[in-house]
Biopython code that builds the backbone (N, CA, C, O; Angstrom):
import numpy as np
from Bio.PDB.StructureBuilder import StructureBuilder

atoms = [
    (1, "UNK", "N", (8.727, -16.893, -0.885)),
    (1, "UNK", "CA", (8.345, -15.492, -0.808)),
    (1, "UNK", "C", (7.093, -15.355, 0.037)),
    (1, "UNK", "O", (6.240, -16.241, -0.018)),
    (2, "UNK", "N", (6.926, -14.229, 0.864)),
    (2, "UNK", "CA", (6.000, -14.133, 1.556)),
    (2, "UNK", "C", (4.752, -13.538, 0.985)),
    (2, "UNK", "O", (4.730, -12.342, 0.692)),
    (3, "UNK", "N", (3.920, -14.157, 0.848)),
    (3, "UNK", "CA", (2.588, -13.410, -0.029)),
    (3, "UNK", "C", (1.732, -12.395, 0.647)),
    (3, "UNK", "O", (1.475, -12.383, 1.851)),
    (4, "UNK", "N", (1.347, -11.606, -0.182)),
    (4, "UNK", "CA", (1.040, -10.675, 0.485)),
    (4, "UNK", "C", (-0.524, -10.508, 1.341)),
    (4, "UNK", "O", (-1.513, -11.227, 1.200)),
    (5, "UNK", "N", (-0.403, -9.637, 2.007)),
    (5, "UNK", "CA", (-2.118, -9.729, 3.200)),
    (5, "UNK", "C", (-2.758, -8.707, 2.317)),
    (5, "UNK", "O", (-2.102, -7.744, 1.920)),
    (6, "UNK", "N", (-3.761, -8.844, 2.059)),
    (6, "UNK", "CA", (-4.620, -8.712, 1.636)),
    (6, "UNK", "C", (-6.287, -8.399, 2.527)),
    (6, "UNK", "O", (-6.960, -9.428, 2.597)),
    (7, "UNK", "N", (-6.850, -7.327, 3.071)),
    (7, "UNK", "CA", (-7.991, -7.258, 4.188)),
    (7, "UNK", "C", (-8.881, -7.316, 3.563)),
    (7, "UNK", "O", (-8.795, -6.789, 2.454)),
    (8, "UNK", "N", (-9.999, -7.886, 3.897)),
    (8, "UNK", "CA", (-11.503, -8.099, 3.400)),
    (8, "UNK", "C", (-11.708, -7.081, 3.964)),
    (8, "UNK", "O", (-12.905, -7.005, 3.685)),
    (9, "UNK", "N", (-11.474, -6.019, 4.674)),
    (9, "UNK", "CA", (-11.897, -4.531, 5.245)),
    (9, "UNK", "C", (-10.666, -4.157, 5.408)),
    (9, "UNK", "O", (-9.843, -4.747, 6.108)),
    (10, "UNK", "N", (-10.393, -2.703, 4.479)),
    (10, "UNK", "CA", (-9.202, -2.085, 4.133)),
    (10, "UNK", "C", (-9.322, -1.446, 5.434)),
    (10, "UNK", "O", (-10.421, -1.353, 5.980)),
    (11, "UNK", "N", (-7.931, -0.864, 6.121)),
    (11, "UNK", "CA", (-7.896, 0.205, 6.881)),
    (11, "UNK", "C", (-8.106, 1.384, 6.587)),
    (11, "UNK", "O", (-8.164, 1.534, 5.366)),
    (12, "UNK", "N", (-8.297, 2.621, 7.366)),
    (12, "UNK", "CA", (-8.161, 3.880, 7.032)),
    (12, "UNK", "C", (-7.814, 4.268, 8.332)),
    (12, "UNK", "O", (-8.023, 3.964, 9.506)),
    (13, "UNK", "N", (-6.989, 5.335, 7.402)),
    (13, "UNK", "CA", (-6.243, 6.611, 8.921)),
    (13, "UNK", "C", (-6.273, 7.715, 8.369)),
    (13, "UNK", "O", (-6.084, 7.645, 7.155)),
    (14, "UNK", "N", (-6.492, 9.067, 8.910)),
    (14, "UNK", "CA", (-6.180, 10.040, 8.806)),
    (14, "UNK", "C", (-4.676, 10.479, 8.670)),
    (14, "UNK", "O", (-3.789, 10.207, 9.479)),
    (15, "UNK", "N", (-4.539, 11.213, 7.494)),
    (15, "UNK", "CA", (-2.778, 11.190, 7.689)),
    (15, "UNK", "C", (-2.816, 12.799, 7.022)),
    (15, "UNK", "O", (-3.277, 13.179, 5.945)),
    (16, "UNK", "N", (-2.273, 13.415, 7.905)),
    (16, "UNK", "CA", (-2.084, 15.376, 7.235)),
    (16, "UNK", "C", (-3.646, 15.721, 6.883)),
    (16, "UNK", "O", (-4.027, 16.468, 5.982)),
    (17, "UNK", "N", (-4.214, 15.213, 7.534)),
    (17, "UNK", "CA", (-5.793, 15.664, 7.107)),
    (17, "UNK", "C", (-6.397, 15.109, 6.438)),
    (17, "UNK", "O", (-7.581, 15.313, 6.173)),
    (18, "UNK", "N", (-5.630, 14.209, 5.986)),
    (18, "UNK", "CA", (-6.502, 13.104, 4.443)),
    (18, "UNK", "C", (-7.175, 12.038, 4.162)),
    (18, "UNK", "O", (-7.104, 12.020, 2.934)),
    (19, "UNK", "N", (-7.726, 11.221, 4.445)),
    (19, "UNK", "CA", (-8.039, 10.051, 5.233)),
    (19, "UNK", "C", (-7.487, 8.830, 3.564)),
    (19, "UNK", "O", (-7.582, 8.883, 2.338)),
    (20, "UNK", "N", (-7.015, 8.027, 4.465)),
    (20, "UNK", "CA", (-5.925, 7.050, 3.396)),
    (20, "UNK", "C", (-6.759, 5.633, 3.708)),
    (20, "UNK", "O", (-7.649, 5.370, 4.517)),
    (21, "UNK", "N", (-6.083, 4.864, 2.727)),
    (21, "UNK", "CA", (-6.507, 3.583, 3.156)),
    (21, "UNK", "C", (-5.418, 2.344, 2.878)),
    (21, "UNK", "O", (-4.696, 2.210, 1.891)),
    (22, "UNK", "N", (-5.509, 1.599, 3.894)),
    (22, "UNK", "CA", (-4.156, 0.418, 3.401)),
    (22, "UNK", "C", (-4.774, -0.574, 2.405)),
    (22, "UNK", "O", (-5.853, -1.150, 2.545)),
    (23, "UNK", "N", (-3.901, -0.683, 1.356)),
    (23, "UNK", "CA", (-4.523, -1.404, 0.365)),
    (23, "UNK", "C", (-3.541, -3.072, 0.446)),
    (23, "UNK", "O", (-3.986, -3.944, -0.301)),
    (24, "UNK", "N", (-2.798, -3.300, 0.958)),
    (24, "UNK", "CA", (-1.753, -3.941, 1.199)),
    (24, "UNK", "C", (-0.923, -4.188, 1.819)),
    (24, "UNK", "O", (-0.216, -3.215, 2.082)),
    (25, "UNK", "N", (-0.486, -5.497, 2.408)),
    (25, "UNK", "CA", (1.002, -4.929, 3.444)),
    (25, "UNK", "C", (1.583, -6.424, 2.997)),
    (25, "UNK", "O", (1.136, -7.563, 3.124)),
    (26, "UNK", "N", (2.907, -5.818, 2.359)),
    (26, "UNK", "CA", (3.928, -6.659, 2.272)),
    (26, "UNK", "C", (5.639, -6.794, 2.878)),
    (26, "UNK", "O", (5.670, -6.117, 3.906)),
    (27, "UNK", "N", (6.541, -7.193, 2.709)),
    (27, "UNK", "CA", (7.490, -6.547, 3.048)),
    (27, "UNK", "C", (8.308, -5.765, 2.444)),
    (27, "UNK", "O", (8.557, -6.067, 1.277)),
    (28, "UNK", "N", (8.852, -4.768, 2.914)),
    (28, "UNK", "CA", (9.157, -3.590, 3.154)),
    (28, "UNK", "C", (9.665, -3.385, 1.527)),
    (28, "UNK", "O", (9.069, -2.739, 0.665)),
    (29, "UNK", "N", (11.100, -4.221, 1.363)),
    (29, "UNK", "CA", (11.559, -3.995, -0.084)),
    (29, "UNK", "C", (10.519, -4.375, -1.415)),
    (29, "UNK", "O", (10.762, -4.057, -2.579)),
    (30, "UNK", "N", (9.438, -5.048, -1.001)),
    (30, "UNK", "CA", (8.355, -5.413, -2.065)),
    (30, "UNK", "C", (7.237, -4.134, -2.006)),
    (30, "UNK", "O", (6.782, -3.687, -3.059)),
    (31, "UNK", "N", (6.950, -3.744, -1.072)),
    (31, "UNK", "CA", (6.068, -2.627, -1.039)),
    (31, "UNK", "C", (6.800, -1.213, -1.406)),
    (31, "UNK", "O", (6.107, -0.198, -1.474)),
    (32, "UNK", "N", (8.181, -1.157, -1.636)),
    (32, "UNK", "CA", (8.970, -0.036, -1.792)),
    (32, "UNK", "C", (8.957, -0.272, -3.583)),
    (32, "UNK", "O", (9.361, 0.733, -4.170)),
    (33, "UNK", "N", (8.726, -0.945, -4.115)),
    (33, "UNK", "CA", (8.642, -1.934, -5.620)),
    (33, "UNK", "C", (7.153, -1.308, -6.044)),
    (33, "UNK", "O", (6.999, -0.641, -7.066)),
    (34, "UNK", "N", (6.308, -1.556, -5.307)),
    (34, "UNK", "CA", (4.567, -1.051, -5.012)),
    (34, "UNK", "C", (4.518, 0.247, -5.123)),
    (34, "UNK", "O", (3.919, 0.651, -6.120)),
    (35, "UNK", "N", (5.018, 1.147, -4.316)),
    (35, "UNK", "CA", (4.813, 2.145, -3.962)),
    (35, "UNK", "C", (5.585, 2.602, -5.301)),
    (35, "UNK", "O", (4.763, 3.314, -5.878)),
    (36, "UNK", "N", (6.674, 2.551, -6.027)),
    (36, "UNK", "CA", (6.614, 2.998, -6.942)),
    (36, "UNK", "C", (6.102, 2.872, -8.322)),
    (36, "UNK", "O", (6.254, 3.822, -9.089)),
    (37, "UNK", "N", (5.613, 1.978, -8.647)),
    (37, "UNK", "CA", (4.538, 1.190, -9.711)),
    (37, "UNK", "C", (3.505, 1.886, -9.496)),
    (37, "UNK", "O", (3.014, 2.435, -10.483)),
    (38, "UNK", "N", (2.906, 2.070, -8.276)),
    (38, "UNK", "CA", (1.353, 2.950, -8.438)),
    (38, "UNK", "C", (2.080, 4.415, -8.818)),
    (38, "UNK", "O", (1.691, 4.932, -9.865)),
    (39, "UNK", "N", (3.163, 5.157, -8.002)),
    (39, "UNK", "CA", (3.528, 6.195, -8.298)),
    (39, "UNK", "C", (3.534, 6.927, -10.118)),
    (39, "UNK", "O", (3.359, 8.074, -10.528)),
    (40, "UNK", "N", (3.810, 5.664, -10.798)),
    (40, "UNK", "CA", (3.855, 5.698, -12.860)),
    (40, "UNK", "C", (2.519, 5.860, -12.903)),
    (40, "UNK", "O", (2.222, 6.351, -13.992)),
    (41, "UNK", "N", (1.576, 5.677, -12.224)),
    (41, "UNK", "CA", (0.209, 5.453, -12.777)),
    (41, "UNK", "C", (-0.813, 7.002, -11.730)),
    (41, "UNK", "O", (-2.020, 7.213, -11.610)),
    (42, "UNK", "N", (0.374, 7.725, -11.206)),
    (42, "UNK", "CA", (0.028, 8.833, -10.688)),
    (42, "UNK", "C", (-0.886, 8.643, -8.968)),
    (42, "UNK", "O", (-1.646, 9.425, -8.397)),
    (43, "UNK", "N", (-0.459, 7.479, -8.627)),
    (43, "UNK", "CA", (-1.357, 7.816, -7.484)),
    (43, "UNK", "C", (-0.171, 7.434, -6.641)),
    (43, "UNK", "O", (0.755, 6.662, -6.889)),
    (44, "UNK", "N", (-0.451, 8.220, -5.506)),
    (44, "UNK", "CA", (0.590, 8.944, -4.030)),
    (44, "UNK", "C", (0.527, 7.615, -3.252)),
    (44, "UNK", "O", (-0.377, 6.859, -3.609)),
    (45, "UNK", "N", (1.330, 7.193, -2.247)),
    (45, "UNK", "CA", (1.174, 6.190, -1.550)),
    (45, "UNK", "C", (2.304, 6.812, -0.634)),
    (45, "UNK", "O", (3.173, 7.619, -0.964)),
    (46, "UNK", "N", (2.066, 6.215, 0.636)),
    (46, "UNK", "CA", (3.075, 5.833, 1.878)),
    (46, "UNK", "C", (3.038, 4.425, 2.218)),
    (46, "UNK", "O", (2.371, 3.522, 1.712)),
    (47, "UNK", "N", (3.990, 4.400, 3.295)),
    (47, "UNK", "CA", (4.148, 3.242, 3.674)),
    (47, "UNK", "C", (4.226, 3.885, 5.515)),
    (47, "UNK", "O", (4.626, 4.853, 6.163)),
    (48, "UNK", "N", (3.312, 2.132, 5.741)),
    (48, "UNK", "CA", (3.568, 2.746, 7.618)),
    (48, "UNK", "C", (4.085, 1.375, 8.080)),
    (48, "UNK", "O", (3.631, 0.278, 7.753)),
    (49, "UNK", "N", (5.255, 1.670, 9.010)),
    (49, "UNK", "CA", (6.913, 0.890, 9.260)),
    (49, "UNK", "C", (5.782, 0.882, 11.144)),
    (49, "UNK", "O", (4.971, 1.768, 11.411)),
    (50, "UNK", "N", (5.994, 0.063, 11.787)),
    (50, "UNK", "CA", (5.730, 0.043, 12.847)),
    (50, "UNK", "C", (6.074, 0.613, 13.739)),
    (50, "UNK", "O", (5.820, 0.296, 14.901)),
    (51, "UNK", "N", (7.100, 2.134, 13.178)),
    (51, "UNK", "CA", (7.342, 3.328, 13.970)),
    (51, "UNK", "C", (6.839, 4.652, 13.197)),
    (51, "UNK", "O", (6.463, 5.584, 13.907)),
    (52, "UNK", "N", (6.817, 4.748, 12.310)),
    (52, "UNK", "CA", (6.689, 5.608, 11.063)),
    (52, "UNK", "C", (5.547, 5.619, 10.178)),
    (52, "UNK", "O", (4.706, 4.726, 10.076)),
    (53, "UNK", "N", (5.592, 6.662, 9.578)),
    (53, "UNK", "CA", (5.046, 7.016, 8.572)),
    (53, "UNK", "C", (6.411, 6.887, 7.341)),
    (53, "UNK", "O", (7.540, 7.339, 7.533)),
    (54, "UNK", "N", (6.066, 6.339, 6.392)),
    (54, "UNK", "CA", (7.624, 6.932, 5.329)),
    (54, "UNK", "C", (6.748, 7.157, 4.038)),
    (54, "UNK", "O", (5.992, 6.342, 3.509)),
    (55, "UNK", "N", (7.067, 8.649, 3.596)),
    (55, "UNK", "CA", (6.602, 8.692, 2.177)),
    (55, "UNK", "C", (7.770, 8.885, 1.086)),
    (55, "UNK", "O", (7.634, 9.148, -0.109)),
    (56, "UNK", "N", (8.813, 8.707, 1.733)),
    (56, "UNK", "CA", (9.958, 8.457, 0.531)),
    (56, "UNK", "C", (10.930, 7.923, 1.020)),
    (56, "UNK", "O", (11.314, 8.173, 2.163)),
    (57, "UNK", "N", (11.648, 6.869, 0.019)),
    (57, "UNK", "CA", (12.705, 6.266, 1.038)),
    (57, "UNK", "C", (13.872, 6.445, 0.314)),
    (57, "UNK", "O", (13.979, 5.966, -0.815)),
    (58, "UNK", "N", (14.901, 7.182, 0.921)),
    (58, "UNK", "CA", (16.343, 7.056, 0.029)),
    (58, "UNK", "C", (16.899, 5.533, -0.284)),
    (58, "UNK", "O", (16.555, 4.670, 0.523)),
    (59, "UNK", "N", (17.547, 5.224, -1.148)),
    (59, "UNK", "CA", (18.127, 4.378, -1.443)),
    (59, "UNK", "C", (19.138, 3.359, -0.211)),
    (59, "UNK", "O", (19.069, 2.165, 0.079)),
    (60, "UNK", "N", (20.240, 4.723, 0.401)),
    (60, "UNK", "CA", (20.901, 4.369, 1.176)),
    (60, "UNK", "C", (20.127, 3.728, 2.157)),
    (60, "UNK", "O", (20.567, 2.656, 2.573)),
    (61, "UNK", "N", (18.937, 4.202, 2.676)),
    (61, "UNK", "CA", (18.225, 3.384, 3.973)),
    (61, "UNK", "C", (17.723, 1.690, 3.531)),
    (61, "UNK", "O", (17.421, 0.803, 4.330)),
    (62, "UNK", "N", (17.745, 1.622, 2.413)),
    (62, "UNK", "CA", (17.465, 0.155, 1.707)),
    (62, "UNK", "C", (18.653, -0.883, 1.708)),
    (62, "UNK", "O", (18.616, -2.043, 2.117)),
    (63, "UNK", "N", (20.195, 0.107, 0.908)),
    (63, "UNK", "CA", (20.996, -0.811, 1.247)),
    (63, "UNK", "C", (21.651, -1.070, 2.035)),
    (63, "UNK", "O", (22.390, -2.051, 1.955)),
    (64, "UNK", "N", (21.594, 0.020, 3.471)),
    (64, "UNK", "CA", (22.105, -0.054, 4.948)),
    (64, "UNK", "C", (21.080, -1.181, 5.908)),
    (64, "UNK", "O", (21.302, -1.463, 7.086)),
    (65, "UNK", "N", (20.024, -1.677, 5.140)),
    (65, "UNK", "CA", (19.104, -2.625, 6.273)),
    (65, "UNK", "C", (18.625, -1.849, 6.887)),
    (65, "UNK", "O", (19.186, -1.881, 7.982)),
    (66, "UNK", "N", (17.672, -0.904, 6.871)),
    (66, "UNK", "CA", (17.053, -0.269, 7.455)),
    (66, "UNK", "C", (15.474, -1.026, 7.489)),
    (66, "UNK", "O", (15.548, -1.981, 6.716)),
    (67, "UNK", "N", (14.175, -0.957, 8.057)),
    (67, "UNK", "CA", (13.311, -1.930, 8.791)),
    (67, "UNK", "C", (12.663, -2.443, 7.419)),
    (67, "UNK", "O", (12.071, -1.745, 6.596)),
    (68, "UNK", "N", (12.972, -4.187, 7.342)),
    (68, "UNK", "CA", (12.708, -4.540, 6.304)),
    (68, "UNK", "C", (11.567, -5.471, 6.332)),
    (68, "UNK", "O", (11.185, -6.053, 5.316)),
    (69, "UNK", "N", (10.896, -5.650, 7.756)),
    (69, "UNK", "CA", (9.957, -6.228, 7.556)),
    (69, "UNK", "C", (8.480, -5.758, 7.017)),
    (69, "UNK", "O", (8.302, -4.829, 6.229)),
    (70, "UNK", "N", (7.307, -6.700, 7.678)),
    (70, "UNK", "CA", (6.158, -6.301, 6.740)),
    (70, "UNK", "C", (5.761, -4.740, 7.076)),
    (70, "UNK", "O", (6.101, -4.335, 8.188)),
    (71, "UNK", "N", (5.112, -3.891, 6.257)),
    (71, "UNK", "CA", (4.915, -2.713, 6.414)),
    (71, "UNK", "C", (3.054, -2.556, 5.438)),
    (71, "UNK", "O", (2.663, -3.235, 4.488)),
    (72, "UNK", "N", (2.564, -1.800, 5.927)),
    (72, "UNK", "CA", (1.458, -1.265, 5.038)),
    (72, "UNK", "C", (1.663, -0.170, 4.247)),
    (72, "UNK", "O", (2.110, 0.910, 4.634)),
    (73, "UNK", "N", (1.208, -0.566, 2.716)),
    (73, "UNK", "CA", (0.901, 0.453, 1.963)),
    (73, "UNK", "C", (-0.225, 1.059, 1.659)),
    (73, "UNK", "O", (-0.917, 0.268, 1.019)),
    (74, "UNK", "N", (-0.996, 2.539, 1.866)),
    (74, "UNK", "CA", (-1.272, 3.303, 1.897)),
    (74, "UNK", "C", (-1.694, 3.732, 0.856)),
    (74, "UNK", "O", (-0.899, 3.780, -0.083)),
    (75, "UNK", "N", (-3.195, 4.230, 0.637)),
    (75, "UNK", "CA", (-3.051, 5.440, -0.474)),
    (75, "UNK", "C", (-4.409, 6.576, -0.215)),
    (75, "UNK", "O", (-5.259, 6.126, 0.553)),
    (76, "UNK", "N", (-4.656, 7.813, -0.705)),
    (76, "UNK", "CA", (-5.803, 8.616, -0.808)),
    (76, "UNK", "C", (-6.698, 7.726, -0.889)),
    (76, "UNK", "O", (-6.676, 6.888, -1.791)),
    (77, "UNK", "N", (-7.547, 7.758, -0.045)),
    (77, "UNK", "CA", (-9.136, 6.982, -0.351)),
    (77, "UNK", "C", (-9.569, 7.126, -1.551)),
    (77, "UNK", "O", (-9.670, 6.218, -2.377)),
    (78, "UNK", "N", (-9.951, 8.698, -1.771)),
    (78, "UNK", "CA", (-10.242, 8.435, -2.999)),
    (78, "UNK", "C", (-9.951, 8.331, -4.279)),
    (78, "UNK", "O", (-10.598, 8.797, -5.216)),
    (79, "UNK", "N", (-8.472, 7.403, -4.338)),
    (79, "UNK", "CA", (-7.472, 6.710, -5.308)),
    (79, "UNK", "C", (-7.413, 5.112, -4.987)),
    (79, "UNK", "O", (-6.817, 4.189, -5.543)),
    (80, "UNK", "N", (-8.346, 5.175, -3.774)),
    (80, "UNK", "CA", (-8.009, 3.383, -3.629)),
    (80, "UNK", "C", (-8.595, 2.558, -4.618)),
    (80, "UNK", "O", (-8.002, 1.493, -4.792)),
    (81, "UNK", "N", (-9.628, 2.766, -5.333)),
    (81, "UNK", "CA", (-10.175, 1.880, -6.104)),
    (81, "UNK", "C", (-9.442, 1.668, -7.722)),
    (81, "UNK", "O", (-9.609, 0.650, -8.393)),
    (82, "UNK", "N", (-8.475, 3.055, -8.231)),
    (82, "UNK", "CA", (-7.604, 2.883, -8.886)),
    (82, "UNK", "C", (-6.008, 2.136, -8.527)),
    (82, "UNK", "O", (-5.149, 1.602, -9.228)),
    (83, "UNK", "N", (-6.131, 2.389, -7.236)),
    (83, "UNK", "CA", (-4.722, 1.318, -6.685)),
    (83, "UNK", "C", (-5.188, 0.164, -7.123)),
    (83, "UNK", "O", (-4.804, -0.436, -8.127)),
    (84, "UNK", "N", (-6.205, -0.228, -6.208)),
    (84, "UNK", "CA", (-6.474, -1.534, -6.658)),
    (84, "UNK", "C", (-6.435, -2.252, -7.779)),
    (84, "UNK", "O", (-5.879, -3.333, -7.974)),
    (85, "UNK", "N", (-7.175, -1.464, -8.641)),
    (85, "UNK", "CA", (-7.175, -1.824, -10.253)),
    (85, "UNK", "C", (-5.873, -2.520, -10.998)),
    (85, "UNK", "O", (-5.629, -3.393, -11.830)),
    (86, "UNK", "N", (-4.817, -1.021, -9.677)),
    (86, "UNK", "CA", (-3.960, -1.298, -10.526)),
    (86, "UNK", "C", (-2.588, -2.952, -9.686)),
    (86, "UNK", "O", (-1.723, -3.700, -10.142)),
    (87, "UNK", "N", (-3.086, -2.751, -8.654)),
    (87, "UNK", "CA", (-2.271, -4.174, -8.038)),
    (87, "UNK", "C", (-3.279, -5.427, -8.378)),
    (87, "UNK", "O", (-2.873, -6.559, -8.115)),
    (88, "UNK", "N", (-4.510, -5.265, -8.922)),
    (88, "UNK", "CA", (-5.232, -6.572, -9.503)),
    (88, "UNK", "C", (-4.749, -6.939, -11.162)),
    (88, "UNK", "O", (-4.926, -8.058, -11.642)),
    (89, "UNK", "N", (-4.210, -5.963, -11.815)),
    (89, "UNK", "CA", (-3.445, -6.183, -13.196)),
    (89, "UNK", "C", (-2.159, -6.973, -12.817)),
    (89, "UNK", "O", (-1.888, -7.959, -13.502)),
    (90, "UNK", "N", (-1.307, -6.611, -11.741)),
    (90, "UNK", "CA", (-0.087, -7.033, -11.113)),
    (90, "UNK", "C", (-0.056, -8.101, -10.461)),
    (90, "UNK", "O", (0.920, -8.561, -9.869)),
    (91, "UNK", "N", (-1.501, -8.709, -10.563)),
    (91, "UNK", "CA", (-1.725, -9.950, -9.584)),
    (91, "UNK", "C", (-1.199, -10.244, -8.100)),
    (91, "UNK", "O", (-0.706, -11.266, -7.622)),
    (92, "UNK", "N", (-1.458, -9.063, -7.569)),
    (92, "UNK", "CA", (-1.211, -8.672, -6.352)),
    (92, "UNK", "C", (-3.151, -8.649, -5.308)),
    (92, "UNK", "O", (-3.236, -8.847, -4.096)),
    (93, "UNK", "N", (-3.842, -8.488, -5.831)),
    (93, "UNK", "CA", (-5.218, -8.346, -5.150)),
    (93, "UNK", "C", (-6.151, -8.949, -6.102)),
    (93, "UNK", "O", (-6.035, -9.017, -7.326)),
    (94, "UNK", "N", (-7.363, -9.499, -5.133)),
    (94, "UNK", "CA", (-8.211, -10.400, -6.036)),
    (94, "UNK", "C", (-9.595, -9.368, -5.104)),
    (94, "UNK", "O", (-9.745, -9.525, -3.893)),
    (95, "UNK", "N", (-10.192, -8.694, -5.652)),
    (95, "UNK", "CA", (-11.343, -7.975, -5.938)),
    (95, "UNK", "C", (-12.539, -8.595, -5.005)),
    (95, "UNK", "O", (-13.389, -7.990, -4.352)),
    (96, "UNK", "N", (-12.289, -10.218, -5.180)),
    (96, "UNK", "CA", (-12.965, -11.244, -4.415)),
    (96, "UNK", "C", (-13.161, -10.867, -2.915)),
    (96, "UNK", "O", (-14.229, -10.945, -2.308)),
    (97, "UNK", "N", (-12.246, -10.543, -2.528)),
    (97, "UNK", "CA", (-11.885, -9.935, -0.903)),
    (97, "UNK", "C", (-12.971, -9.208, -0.373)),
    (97, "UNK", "O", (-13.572, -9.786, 0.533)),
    (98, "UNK", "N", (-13.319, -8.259, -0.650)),
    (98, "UNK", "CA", (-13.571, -7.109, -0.630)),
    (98, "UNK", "C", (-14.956, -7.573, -0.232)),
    (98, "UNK", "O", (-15.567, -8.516, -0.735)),
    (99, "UNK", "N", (-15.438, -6.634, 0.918)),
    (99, "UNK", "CA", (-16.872, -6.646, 1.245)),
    (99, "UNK", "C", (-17.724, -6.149, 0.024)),
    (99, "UNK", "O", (-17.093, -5.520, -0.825)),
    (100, "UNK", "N", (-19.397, -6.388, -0.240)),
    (100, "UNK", "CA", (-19.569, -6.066, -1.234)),
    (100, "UNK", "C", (-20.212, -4.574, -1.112)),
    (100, "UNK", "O", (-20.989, -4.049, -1.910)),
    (101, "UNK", "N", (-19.706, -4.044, 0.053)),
    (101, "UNK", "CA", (-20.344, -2.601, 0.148)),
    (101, "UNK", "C", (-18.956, -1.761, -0.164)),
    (101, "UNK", "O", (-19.064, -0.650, -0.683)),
    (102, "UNK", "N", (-17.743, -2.255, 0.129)),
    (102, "UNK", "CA", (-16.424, -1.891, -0.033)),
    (102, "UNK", "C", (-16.056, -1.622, -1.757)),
    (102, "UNK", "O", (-15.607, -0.565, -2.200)),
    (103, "UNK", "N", (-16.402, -2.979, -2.655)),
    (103, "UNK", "CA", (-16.529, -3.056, -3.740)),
    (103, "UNK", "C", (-17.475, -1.974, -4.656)),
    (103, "UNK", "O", (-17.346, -1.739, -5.858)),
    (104, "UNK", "N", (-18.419, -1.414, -3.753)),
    (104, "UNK", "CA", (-18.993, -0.493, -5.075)),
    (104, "UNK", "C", (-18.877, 0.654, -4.039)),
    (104, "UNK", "O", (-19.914, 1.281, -3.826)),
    (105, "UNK", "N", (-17.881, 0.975, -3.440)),
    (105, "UNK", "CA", (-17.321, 2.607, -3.238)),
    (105, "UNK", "C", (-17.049, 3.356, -4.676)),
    (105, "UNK", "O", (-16.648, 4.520, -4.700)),
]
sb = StructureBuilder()
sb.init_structure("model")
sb.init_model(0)
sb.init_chain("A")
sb.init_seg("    ")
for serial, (resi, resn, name, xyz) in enumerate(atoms, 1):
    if name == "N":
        sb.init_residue(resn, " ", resi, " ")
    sb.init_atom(name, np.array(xyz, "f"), 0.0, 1.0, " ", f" {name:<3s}", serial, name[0])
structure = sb.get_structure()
C-alpha cells in the first residue's frame, strides 16, 4: 500500500473564496475513504485530481476507473487543525511534521 504524503508545510489555495489547506494526499480511492470519515465528524473536504477540483464523487465514476491516482485532500483552514486531530486518531498524520509555528495555529 502506498503510504500516505504527509507536508511539513501544508498547502493552501483559495477555492470559491475560501482559503483551504491540503492536509494529505493519498490515492484517490483512499482519500475518497478520508474525505468521507472527516465528512461524520462535520468538516467539508475536496479533493484536487490533477485536472480538477472534485467535491463529490458519484459512485459510478469509482467503479468505471475514473483518475485513481494520488490526489490531495483539502479542507477549510480554519477546520484544518480538527482534520488533523482527526486523521492523527486514524493514524494517518503524526503532528511531529508540522512546523512549530504551523502547530500552534
Amino acid at each position: 500500500m502506498t503510504e500516505p504524503e504527509t507536508s511539513p508545510t501544508l498547502e493552501r489555495v483559495t477555492l470559491n473564496g475560501d482559503s483551504w489547506s491540503r492536509v494529505i494526499e493519498l490515492p484517490r480511492p483512499i482519500a475518497e475513504s478520508i474525505r468521507r470519515m472527516l465528512e461524520r465528524y462535520g468538516i467539508p473536504s475536496v479533493l484536487r485530481t490533477p485536472w480538477q477540483w472534485v467535491q463529490a464523487t458519484p459512485v459510478i465514476e469509482l467503479e468505471t476507473g475514473g483518475f485513481m491516482g494520488m490526489v490531495g485532500l483539502f479542507v477549510p483552514e480554519v477546520m484544518q487543525l480538527q482534520a488533523l486531530r482527526v486523521l492523527e486518531d486514524a493514524g494517518l498524520f503524526d503532528p511531529d511534521l508540522l512546523e512549530p509555528e504551523e502547530a500552534s495555529d
